[in-house]
C-alpha positions in Angstrom: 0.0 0.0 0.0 1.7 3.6 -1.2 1.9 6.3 1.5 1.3 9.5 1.0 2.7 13.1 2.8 0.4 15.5 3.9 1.6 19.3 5.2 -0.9 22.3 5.9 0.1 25.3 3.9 -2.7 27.7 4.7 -4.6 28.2 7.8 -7.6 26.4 8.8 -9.0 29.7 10.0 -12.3 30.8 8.1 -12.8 27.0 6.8 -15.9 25.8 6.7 -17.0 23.6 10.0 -16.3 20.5 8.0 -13.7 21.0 6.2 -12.2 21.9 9.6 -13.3 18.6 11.1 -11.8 16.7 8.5 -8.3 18.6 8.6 -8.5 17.6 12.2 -9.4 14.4 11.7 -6.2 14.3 9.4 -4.1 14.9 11.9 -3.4 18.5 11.0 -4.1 21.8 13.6 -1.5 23.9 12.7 0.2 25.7 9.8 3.0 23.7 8.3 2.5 20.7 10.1 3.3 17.7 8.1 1.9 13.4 9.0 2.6 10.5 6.4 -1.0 8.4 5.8 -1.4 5.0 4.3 -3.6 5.6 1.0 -7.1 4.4 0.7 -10.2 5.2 -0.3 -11.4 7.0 2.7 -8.2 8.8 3.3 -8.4 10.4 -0.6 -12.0 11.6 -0.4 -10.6 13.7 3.0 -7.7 15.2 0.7 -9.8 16.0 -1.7 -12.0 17.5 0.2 -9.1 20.2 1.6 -7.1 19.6 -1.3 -7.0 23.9 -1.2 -5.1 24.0 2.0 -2.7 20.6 1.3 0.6 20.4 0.1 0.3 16.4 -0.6 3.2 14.1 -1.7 3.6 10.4 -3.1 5.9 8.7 -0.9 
């Protein structure tokens, strides 16, 4: 299964309630913090829900 990298760029001030749940949910509260996920079906619909606010890499 790949991996992939995902670091917050832009603040999740004056997100939407849900988007901020899901960045959350992530595992990302604060600006430029970075956590590695396992890819899957569940974890893509949540990155492309805040793609905006993602910097998201392949590893």
């Amino acid at each position: 299964m790949s991996k992939v990298k995902l670091t917050l760029v832009k603040s999740i001030a004056k997100r939407s309630p849900s988007q901020r749940a899901t960045l959350i949910a992530l595992g990302l509260g604060k600006t430029h913090s970075t956590v590695e996920k396992d890819r899957n079906p569940a974890i893509d619909g949540m990155i492309n829900k805040v793609a905006h606010v993602l910097k998201v890499e392949n590893i």
